[in-house]
C-alpha positions as CSV (number, residue, x, y, z in Angstrom):
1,X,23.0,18.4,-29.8
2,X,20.2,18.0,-27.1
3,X,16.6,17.6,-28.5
4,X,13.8,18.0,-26.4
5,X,11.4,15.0,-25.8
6,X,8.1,15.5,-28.0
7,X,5.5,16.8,-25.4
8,X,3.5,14.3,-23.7
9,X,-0.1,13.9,-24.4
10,X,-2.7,15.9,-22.3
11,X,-5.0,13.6,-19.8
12,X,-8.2,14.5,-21.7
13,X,-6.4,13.5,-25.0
14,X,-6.9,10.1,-26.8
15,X,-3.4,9.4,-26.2
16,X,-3.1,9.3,-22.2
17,X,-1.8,6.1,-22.0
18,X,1.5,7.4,-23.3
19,X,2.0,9.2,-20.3
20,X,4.2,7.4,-17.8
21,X,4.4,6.6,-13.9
22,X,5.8,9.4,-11.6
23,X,4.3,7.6,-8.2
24,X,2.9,4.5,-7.6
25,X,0.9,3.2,-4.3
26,X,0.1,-0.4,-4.8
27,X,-0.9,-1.3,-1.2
28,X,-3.3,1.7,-1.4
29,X,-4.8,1.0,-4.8
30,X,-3.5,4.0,-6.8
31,X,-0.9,5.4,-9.3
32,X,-0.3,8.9,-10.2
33,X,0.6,9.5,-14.2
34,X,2.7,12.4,-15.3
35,X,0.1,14.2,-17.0
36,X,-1.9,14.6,-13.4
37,X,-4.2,11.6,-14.1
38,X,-4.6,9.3,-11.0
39,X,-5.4,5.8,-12.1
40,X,-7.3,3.0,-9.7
41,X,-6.2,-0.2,-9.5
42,X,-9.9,-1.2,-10.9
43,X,-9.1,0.6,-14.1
44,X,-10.9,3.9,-13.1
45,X,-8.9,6.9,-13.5
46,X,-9.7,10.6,-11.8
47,X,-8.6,13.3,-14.6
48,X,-7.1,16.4,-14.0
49,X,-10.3,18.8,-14.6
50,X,-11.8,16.4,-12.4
51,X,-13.8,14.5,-14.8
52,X,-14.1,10.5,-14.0
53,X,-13.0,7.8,-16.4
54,X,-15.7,4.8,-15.4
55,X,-13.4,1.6,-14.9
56,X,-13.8,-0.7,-18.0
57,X,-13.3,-3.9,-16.4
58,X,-14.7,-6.8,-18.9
59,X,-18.2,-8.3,-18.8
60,X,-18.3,-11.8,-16.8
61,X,-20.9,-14.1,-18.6
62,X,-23.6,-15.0,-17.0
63,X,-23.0,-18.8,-17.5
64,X,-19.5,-18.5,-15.6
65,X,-19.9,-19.7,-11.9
66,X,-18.1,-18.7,-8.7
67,X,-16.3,-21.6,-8.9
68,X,-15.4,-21.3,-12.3
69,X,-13.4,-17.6,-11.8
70,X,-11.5,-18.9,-8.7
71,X,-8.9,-20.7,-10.8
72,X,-9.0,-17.7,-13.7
73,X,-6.0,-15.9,-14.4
């Protein structure tokens, strides 16, 4: 017998990132989620209700150079 997939978590819930992929535009920088969330490709995401999710990218110390991040991975 068929059983219906459980129902995907909302974009405002705790539990977006369970939501998958339905379009993806890597030369432009953006990715549309199945639950109407677009995500940037610097982390930020644009929610359906049109609320903003900052990007969370993480902190560079102070100490690191320019030189130093060139070879980081």
């Amino acid at each position: 017998m068929y059983q219906l997939p459980p129902p995907r978590p909302s974009a405002c819930s705790a539990e977006r990132g369970a939501s998958h992929l339905v379009a993806h535009f890597p030369q432009q920088g953006w990715a549309l989620r199945s639950d109407g969330a677009v995500l940037f490709e610097d982390t930020g995401e644009l929610l359906p209700d049109g609320r903003i999710v900052p990007p969370h990218r993480p902190a560079v110390s102070e100490h690191t150079t320019a030189g130093d991040r060139r070879g980081a991975v």
